[in-house]
N, C-alpha and C positions, 0 to 999 in steps of 0.2 A: 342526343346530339342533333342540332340542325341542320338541315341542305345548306352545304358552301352556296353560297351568292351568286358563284364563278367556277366554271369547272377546273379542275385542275389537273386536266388531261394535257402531255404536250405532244406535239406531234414533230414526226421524223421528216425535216427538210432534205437532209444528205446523210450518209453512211459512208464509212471509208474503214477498212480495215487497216491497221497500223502494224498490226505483228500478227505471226501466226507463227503457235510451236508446234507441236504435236499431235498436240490434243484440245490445247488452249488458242481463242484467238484474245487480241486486244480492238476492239472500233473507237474508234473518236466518230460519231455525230453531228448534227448539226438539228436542234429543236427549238421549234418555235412558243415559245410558254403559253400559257392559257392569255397573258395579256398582250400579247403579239410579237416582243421583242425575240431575240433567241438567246439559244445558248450552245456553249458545247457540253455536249456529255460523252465521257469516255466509261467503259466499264468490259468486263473481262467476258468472252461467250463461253459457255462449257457444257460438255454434251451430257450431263445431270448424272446422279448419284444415287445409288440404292444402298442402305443400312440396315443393318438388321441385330436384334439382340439375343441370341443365344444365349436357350434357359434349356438347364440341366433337369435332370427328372428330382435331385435336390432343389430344387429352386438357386442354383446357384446360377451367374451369368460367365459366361466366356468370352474373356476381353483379349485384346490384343497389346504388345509394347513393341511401342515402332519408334525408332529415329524421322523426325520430319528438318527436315534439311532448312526449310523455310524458317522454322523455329528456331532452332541450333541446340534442337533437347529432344528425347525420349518422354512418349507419351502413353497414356493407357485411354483403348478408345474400344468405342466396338466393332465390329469387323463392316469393312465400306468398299465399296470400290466404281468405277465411272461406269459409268453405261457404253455399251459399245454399240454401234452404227447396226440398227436393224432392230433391238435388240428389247424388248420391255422391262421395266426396274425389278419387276418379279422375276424374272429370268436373270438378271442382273447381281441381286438379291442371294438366288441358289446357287450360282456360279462361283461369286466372290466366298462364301459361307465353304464351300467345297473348294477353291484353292489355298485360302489361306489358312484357315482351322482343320480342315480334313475329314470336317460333320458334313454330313446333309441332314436336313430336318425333312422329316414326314408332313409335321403341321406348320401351317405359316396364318398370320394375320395383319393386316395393316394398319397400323398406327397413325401414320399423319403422314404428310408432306410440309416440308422446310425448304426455305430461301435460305442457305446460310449467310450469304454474304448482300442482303438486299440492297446496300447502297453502291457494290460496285461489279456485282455480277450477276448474270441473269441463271446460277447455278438451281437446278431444282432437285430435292435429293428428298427421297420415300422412305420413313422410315418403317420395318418390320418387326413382327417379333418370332421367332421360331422356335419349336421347341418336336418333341420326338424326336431325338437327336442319335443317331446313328454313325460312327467311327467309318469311313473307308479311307485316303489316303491325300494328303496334301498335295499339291501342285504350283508353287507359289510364281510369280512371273521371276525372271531373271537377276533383274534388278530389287527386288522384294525381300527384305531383311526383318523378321518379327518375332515376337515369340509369342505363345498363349496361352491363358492363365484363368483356373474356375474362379471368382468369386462372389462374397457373397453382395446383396445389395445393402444392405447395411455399411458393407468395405465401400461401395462406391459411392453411397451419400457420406460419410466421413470423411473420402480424399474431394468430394467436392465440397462441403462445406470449410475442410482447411485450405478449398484456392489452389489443389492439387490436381483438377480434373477439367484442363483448360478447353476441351473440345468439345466444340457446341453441339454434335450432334449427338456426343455420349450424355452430354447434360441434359440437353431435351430427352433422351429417351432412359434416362435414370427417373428424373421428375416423372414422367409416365408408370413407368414401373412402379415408383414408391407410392402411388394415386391409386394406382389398379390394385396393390397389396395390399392399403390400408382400406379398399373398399369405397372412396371416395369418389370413383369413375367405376363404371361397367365392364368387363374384361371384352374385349373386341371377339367375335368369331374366328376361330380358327379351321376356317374354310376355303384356303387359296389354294 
């Protein structure tokens, strides 16, 4: 591929925040394009995301089924959860795996980093894999309604190829998994 002609870098003339909920803000912008004119750009800010795949000394994975409200259906995903204020996604990572499953893992490795939502939010989300998996006790937040369930990956490349396995970050990190089992990719260090 060739060097663009023109960069296509824009840059931020004004920022304005429009909403702020919780944890989410919404900005409306104001960017000047690479060829001078501007535009607005709105997109959602969110304080990033740690994921992690829970593998069994079977090689089975431990998924979660959550109701996402946003959706208006129950889904099978693997265990996630937002970064909190201070906080590293590897720290992020061991926390959510220990509130919502009730494992902690001994070994951890990092997989990648994902933009889930690249055209409308600046979300950054890590994903892991962990394994030496040791039982102590759930602690889920308040609002937190899930269940959780060993399977295999075979089960999850199935419900993804029938269109059953709509979340992106369980699909990015199945495709990983089914690369690294069949020896097509190098398995990552299990060194964190």
């Amino acid at each position: 591929m060739s060097a663009p002609k023109k960069s296509l870098e824009e840059s931020t003339l004004e920022r304005r925040v429009v909403f702020e909920g919780q944890f989410l803000k919404v900005r409306r912008d104001l960017a000047q394009m690479p060829d001078g004119t501007t535009a607005t750009r709105e997109f959602v800010q969110h304080p990033g995301a740690a994921a992690m795949v829970p593998i069994g000394t079977d090689e089975r994975i431990l998924v979660e089924r959550q109701y996402r409200y946003s959706m208006g259906a129950i889904h099978v995903e693997i265990p996630a959860g937002k970064i909190d204020p201070g906080e590293a996604s590897l720290q992020t990572a061991r926390r959510e795996l220990l509130e919502e499953t009730g494992y902690e893992a001994r070994q951890w490795a990092f997989l990648t980093r994902v933009h889930p939502a690249i055209g409308f939010s600046d979300e950054v989300m890590d994903l892991y894999l962990a394994k030496d998996l040791v039982l102590r006790e759930r602690s889920m937040d308040l609002d937190e309604f899930l269940e959780i369930e060993w399977v295999t990956l075979g089960w999850m490349m199935d419900e993804l190829r029938a269109g059953r396995l709509p979340d992106v970050k369980t699909q990015i990190a199945m495709h990983w998994l089914d690369r690294l089992y069949s020896g097509l990719w190098p398995w990552p260090a299990f060194d964190l």
